[in-house]
Structure formats: structure tokens, C-alpha cells
Residue frames relative to the residue before (quaternion, step in Angstrom):
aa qw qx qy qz dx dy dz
X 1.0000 0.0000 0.0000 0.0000 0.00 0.00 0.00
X 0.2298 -0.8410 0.4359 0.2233 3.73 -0.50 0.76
X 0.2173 -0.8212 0.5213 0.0819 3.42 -0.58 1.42
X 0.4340 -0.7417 0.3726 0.3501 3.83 -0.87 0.08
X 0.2815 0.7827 -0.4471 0.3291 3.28 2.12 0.41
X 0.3656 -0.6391 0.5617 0.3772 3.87 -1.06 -0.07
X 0.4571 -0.7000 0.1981 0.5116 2.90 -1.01 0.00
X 0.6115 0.5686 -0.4162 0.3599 3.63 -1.34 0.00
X 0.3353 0.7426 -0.5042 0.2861 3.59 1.88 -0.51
X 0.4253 -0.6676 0.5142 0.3302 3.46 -1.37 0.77
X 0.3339 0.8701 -0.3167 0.1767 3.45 1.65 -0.81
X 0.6446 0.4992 -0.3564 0.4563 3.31 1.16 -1.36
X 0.8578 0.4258 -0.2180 0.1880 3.39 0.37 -1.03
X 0.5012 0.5448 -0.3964 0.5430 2.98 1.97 -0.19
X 0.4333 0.7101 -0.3905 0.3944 3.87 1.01 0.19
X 0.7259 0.5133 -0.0658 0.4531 2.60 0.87 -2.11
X 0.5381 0.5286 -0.3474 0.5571 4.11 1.34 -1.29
X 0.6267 0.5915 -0.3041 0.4061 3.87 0.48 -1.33
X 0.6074 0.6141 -0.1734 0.4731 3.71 0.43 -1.10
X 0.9015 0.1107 -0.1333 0.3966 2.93 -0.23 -1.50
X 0.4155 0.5519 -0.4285 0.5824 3.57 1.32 0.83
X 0.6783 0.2001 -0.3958 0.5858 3.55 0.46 0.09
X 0.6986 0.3991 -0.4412 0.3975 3.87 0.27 0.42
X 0.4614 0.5434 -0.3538 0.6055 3.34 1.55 0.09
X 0.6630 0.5937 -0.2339 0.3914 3.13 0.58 -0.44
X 0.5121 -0.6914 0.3454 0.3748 3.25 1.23 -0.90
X 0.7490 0.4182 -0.2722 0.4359 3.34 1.93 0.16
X 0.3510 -0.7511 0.5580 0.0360 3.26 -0.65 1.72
X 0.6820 0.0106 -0.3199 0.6576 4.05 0.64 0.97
X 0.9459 0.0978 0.2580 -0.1709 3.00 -1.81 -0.63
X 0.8289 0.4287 0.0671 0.3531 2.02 -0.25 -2.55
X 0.7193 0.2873 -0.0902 0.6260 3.83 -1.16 0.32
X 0.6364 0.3253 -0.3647 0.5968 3.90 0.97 1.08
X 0.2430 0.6470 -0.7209 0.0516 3.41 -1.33 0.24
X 0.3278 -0.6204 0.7111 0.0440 3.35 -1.37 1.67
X 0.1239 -0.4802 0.8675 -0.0398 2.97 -2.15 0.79
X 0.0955 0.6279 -0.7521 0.1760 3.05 -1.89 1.58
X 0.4962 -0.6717 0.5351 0.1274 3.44 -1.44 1.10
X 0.6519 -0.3051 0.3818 0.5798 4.08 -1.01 -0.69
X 0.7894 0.4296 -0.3489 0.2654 2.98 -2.08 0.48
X 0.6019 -0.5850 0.2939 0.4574 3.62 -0.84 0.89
X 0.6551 0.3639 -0.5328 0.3932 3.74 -0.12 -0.05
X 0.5687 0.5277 -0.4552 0.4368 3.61 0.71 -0.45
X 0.5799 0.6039 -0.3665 0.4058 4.06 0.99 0.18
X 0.4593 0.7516 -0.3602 0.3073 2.96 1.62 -0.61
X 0.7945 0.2789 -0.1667 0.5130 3.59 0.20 -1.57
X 0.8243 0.2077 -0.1413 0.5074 3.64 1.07 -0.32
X 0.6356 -0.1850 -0.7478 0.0507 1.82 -1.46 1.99
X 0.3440 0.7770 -0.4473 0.2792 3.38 1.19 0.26
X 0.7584 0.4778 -0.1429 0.4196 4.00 0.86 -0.87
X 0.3411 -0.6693 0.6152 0.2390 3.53 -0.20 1.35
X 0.5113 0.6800 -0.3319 0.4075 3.91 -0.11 0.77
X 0.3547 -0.7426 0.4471 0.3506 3.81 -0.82 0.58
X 0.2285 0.7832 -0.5724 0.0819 3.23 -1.01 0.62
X 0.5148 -0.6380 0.5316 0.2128 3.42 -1.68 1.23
X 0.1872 -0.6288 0.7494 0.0895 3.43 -1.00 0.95
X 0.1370 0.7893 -0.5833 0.1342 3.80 -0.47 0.94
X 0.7177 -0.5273 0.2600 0.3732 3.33 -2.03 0.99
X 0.7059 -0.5401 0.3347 0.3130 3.46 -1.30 0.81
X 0.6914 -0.1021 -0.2631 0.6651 3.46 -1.44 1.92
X 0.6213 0.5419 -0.5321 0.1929 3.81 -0.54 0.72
X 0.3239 0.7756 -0.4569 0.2911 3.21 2.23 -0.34
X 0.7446 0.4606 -0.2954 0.3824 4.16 0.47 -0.82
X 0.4331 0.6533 -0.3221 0.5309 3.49 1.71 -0.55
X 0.7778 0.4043 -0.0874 0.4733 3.47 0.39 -1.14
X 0.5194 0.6562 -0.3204 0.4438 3.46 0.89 -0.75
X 0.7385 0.3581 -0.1483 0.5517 3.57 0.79 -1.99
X 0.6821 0.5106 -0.3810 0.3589 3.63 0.56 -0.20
X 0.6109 0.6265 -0.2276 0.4272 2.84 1.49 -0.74
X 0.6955 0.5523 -0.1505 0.4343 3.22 1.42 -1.30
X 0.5719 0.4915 -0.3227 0.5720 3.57 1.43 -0.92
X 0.6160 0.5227 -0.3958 0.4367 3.88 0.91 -0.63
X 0.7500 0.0714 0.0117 0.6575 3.72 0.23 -1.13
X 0.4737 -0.6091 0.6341 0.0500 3.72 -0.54 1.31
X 0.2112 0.9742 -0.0492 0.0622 3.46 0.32 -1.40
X 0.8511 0.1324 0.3396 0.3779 1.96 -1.23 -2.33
X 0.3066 -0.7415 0.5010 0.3241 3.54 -0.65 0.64
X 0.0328 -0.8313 0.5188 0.1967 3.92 0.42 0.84
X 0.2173 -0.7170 0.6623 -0.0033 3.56 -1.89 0.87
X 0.0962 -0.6601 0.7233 0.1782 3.49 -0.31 1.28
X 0.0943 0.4693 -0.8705 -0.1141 4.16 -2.18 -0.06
X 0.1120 0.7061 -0.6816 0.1558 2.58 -1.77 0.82
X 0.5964 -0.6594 0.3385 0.3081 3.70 -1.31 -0.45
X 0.4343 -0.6689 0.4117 0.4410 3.33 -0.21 0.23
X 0.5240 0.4047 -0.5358 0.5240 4.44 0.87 0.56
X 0.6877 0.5130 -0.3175 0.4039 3.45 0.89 -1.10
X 0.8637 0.1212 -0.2010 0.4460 4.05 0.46 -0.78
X 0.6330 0.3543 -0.4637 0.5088 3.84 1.34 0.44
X 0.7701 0.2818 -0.3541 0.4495 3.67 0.24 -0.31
X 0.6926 0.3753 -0.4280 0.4431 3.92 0.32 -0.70
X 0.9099 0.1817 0.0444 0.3702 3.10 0.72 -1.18
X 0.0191 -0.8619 0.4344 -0.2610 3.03 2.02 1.30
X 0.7908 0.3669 -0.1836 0.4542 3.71 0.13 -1.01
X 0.7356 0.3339 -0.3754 0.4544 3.50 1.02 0.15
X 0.4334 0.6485 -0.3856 0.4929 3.26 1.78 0.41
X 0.8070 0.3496 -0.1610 0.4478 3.80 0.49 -0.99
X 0.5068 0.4969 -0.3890 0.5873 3.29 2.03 0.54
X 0.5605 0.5479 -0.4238 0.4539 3.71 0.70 -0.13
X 0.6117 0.6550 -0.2943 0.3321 2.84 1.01 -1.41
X 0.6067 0.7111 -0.1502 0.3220 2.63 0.91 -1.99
X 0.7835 0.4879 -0.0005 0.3848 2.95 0.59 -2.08
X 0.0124 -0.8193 0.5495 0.1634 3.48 1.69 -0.91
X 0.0934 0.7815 -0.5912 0.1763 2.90 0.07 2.11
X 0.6266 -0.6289 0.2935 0.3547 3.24 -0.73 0.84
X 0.5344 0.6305 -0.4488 0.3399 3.78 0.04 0.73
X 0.2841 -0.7357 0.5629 0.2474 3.65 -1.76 -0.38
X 0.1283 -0.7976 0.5855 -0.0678 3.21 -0.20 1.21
X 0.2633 -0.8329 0.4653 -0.1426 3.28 -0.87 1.72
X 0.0015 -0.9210 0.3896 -0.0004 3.81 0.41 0.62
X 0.0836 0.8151 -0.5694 -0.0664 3.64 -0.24 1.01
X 0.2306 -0.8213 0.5123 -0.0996 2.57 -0.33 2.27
X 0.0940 -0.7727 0.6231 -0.0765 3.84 -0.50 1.73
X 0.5065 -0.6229 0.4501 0.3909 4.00 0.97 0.68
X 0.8688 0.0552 -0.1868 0.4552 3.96 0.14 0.55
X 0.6614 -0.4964 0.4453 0.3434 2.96 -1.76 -0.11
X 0.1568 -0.9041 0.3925 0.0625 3.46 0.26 1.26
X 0.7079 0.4780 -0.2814 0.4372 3.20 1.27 -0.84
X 0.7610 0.3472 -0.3536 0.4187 3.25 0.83 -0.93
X 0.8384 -0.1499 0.1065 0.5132 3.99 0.66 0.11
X 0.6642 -0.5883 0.3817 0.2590 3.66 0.87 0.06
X 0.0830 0.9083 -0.3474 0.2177 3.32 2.25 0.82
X 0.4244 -0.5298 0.6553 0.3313 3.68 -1.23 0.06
X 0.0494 -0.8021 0.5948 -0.0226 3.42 -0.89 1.34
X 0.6307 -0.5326 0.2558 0.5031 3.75 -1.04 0.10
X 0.6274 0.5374 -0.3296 0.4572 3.77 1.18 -0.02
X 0.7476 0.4649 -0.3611 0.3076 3.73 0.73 -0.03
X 0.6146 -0.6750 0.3185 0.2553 3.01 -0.85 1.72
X 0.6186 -0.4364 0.4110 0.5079 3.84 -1.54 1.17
X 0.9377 0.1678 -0.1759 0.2484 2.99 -2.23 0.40
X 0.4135 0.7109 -0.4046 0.4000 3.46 1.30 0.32
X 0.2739 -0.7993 0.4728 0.2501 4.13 -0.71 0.90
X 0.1399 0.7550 -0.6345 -0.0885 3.58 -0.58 0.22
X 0.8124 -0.2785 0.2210 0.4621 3.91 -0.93 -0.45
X 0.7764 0.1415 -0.2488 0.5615 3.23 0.89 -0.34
X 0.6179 0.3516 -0.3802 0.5916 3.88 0.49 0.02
X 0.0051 -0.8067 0.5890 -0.0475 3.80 -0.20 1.00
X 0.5017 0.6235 -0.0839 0.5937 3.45 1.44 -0.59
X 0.4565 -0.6600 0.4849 0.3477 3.43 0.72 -0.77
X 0.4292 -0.7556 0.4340 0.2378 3.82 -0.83 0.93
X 0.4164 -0.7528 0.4711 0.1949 3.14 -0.53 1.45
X 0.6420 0.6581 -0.2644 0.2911 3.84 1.20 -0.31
X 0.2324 -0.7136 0.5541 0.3602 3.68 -0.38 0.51
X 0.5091 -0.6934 0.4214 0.2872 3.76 -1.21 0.92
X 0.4442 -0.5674 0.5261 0.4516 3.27 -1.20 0.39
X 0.3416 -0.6427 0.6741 0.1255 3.98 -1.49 0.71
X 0.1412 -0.8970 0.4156 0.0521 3.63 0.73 1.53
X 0.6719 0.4090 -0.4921 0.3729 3.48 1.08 -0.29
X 0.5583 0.5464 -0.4635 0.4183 4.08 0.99 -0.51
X 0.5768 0.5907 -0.4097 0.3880 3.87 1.31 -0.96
X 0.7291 0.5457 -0.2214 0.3486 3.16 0.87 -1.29
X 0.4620 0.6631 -0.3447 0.4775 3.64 1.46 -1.17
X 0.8972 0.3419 -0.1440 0.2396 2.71 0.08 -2.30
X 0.4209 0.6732 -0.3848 0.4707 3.89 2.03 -0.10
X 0.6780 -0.4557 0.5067 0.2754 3.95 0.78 -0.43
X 0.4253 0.6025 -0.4697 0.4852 3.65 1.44 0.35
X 0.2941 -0.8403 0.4378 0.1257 2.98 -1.30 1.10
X 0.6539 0.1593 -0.2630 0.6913 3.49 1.28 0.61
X 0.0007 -0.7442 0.6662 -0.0487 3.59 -1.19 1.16
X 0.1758 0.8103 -0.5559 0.0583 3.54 -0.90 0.70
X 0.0122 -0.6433 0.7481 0.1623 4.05 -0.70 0.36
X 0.1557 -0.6551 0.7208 -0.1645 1.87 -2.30 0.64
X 0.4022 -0.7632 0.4619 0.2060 3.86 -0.70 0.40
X 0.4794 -0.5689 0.5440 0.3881 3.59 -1.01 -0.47
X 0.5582 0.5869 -0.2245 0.5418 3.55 1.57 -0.07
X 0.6781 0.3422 -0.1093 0.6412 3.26 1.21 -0.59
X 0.1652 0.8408 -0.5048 -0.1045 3.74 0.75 0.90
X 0.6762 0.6138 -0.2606 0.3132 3.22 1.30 -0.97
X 0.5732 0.6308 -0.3188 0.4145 3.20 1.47 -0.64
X 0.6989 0.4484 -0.2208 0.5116 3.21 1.42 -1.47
X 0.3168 0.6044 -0.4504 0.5757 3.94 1.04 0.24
X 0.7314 0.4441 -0.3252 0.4026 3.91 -0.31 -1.58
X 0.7591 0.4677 -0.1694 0.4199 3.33 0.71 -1.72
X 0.5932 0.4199 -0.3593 0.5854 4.08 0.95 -0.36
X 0.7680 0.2395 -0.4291 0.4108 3.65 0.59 0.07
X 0.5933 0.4195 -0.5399 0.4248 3.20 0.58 0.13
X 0.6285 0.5013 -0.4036 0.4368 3.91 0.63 -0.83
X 0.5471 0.5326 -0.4310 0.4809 3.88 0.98 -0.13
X 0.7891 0.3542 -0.1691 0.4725 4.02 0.71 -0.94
X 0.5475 0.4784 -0.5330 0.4327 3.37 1.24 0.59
X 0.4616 -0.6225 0.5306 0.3433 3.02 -1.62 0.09
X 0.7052 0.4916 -0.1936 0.4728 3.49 -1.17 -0.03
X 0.8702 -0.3414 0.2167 0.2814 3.58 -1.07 0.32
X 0.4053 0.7923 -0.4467 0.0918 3.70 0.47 0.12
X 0.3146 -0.7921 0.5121 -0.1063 3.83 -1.15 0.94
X 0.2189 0.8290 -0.5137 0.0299 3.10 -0.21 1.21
X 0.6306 -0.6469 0.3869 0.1849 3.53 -1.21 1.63
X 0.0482 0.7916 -0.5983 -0.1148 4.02 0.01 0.28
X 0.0182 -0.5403 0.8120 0.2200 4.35 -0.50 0.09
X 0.3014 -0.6170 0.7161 -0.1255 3.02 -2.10 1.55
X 0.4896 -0.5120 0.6509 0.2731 3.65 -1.32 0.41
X 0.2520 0.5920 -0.7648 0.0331 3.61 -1.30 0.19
X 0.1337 -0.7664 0.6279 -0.0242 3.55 -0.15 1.36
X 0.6488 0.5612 -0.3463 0.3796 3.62 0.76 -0.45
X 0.6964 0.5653 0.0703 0.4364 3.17 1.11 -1.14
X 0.7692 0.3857 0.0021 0.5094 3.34 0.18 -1.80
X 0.7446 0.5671 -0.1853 0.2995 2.61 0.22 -2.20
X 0.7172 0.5928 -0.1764 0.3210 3.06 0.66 -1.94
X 0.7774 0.4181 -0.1706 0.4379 3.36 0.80 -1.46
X 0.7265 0.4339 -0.2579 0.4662 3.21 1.03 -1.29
X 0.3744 -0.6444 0.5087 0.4310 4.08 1.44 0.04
X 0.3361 0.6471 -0.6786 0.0885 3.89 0.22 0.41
X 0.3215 -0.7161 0.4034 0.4702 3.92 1.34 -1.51
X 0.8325 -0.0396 0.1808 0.5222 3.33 -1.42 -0.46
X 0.6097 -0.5995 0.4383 0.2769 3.38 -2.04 0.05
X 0.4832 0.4763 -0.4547 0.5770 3.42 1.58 0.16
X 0.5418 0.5105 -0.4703 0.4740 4.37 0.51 -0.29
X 0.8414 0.2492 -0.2911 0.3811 3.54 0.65 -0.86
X 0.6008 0.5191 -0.3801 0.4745 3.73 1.16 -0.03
X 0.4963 0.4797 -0.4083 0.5974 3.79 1.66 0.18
X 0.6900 0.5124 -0.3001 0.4139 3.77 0.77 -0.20
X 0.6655 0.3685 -0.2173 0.6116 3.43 1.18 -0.96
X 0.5913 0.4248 -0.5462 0.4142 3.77 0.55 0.50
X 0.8812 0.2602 -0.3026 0.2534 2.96 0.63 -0.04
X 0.2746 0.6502 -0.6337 0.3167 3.36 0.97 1.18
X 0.5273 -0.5629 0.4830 0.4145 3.01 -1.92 0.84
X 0.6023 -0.5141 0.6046 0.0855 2.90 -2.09 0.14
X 0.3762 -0.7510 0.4767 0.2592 3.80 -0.18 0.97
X 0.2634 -0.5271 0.7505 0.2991 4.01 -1.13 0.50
X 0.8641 -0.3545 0.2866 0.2133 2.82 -2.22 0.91
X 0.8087 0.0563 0.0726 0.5811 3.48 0.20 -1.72
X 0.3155 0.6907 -0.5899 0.2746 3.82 0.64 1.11
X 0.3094 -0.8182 0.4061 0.2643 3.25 -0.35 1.49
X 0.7209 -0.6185 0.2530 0.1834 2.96 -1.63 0.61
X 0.0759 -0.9079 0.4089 0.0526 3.58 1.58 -0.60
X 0.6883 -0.3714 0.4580 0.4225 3.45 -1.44 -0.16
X 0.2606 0.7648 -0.5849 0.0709 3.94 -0.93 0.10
X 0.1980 -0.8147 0.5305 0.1251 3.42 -1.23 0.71
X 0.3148 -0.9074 0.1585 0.2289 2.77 -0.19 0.50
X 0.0642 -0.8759 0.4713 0.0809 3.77 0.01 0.64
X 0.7836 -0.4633 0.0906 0.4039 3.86 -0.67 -0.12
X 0.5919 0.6395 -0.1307 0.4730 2.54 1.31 -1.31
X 0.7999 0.4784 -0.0556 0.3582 3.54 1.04 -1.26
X 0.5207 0.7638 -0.3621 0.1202 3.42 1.43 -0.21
X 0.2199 -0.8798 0.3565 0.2245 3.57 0.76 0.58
X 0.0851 0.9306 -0.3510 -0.0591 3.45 -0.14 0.46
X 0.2456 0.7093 -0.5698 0.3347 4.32 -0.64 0.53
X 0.6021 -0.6388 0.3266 0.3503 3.35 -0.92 -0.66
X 0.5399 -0.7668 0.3367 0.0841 3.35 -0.88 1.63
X 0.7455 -0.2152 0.1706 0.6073 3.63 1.09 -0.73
X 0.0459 -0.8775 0.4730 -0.0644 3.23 -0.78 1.56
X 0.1335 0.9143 -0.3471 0.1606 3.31 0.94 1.05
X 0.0608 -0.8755 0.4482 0.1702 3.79 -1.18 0.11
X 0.2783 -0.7981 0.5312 -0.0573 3.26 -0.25 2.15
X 0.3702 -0.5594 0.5988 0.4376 3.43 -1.05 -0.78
X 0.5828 -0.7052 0.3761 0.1470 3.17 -1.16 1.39
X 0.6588 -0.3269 0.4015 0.5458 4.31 -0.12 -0.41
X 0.8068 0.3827 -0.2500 0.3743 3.47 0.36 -0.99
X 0.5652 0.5617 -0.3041 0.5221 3.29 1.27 -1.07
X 0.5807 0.4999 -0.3983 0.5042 4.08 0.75 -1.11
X 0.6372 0.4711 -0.3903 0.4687 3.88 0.57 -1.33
X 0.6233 0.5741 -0.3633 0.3872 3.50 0.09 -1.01
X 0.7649 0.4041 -0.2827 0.4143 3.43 0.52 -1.41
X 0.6775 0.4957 -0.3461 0.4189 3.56 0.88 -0.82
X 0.5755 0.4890 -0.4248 0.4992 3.84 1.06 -0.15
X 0.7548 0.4254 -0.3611 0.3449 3.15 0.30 -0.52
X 0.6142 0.5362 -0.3660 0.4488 3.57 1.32 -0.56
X 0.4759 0.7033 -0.3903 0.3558 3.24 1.56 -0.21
X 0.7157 0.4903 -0.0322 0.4963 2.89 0.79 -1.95
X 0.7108 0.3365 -0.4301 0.4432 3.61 1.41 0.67
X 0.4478 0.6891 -0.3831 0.4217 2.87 1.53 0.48
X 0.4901 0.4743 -0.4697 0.5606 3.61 1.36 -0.98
């Protein structure tokens, strides 16, 4: 089947983790879903590859749309995928409002440390002193660590995960699918074409020999401040909690209306 991933893209497999979490689940189409995704190769993921509705929309706006979507059709189980240039840096600030907001969705990030599609950019995930196209020199910036951002915004399920770790990252998309409220799961991706190249990581077997061997989080290790650097990405699940979601808050505030009449 021809895909528009390169090769070595982690993309396929965060598909593949995505899938078989809605067939674990118990759904054998689709139906009663609809995905929203922004610019950039993870935003290929749900489109065209998913028998399934979904908004392909203008870059970082994929979470904009999502919540509109959701207040429109209640519903619908809604799924933002995307990149980590496309939903932390364009569209960073409408991420940690969702959060915030613990809107009712799942927003999925396959997060390869740059802007791969459009040339191999410095994004808010790539680690200090790394080179890409525009930080030849090395990036003077500490990254943002999107799953503590995300935790620490008011999301009620957080989990990373790798492309090395499919099965794990399977467990965590079904459980972030049956919560209510806001939940967010962190994928690190291969971009050998891209990354790899510039930043000297190598091939997709260099970067699936790297992500085995980050540590793994214990259950109730607390979550703290943390930058992030290679060596250090810690990964499992970050905060598993159960609030009421945006809709459920709306819901209550109509009804306190309607005891006011």
C-alpha cells in the first residue's frame, strides 16, 4: 500500500499501536469516531489511511477544531494525531488550554524532535545542542517535556511511549480512549530522513536501539520538573486521574440554570 511516510517513519507504527486499541476495544470499523489532524507527517496518519471521518485542518489548529467539533456532536468519540511542530509549537497554546479545559478528547503526538516535513526545522521538542536545518550550530533551547506540560496543564490521562514499545503504547491508547475528559498520549518517532540525518542520530534501527533503552517510570514516581535530554526521557504513565471533562462542567452549569427558573 503506498504511504507518504519515508522510509523508517515511526508513523507506521504509531498507526499500527492506534488500531489495534480500537479492536481491543471492541470496534471492528470506525464508526462513532472522527479524527482531526493539523500539517506535517503525523498529521498523515488518520488521513488518508483511516476508513473514518476526519478534518485535515490549517497548521496547530487540529485542537481548535477538535473542541468545536466536540461541543457540536457530543457523541462522537473525537481523536486529535498529529506532530509535535504542528500541536506543541504552532499550536502549543491551544494544547495546554484543552488540557486546561479537560476537554473531552484524545490527542496523540508523534513527536520526532522537528519539523520534518517542512525541512528538518528546530521544534519545541528538540533537545539543547542538537543540529537540524535551522539550528546548524546546535539549539541553544531547552525542549519543552510535553508529557509533564501536558500533566501539569490538567489532563486527565498522560502516558509516553516509543515506537519500540508498541505494545505498551497500544495499553495506553486504550485506556486514554475510555477516559473521560482530556487525555494525551506522547509517542517519540524515528525520522531517519530528517532528524536522524542532521542531528547524526542514524537509521531507524539507531533510533529504536535508543528508545529501548530509556528508563521506564514506576507507578507513583512523582512527576517533578525535568528537562529533557537524551539519555533522560523517562517514559510510562504520567498522571491518571478522574475529573469531569468540559462537557460534563457545561452540563452542570445548565442545569443549575434551569434551577434557577
Amino acid at each position: 500500500m503506498p504511504s507518504p511516510f519515508c522510509p523508517g517513519c515511526g508513523n507506521g507504527i504509531i498507526t499500527n499501536a492506534f488500531l489495534r486499541a480500537v479492536r481491543e476495544l471492541g470496534h471492528y470499523s470506525l464508526e462513532g469516531f472522527a479524527f482531526v489532524s493539523g500539517i506535517g507527517c503525523g498529521a498523515w496518519i488518520p488521513s488518508p489511511h483511516f476508513n473514518a471521518d476526519t478534518l485535515h485542518t490549517t497548521h496547530g489548529r487540529a485542537i481548535a477544531f477538535a473542541t468545536g467539533l466536540k461541543l457540536a456532536r457530543p457523541e462522537l468519540k473525537v481523536v486529535v494525531i498529529s506532530g509535535d511542530g504542528d500541536l506543541a509549537g504552532i499550536g502549543g497554546n491551544h494544547l495546554i488550554h484543552a488540557a486546561r479545559r479537560n476537554v473531552d478528547m484524545t490527542v496523540i503526538c508523534s513527536n520526532n524532535y522537528n519539523y520534518a516535513m517542512t525541512g528538518g526545522q528546530v521544534s519545541p521538542t528538540t533537545f539543547t545542542r542538537d543540529t537540524t536545518s535551522t539550528s546548524p550550530y546546535g539549539n541553544p533551547e531547552r525542549p519543552f517535556d510535553l508529557a509533564r506540560l501536558v500533566a501539569a496543564a490538567g489532563a486527565n490521562y498522560v502516558a509516553r511511549w516509543t515506537t519500540a514499545h508498541p505494545i505498551q503504547a497500544s495499553r495506553a491508547m486504550k485506556t486514554a480512549l475510555t477516559r473521560r475528559g482530556f487525555t494525551f498520549i506522547e509517542m517519540l518517532s524515528q525520522c531517519p530522513t530528517a532528524y536522524g540525518r542532521r542531528a547524526k542520530v542514524g537509521d531507524a534501527r539507531a533510533f529504536i536501539d535508543w528508545f529501548k533503552k530509556l528508563p521506564v517510570r514506576k507507578k507513583d514516581d512523582p512527576v517533578g520538573h525535568h528537562v529533557p535530554t537524551h539519555d533522560t526521557m523517562d517514559l510510562g504513565v504520567f498522571v491518571d486521574r478522574d475529573e469531569p471533562g468540559l462537557l460534563e462542567q457545561i452540563d452542570m452549569i445548565v442545569r443549575r440554570g434551569g434551577d434557577h427558573n
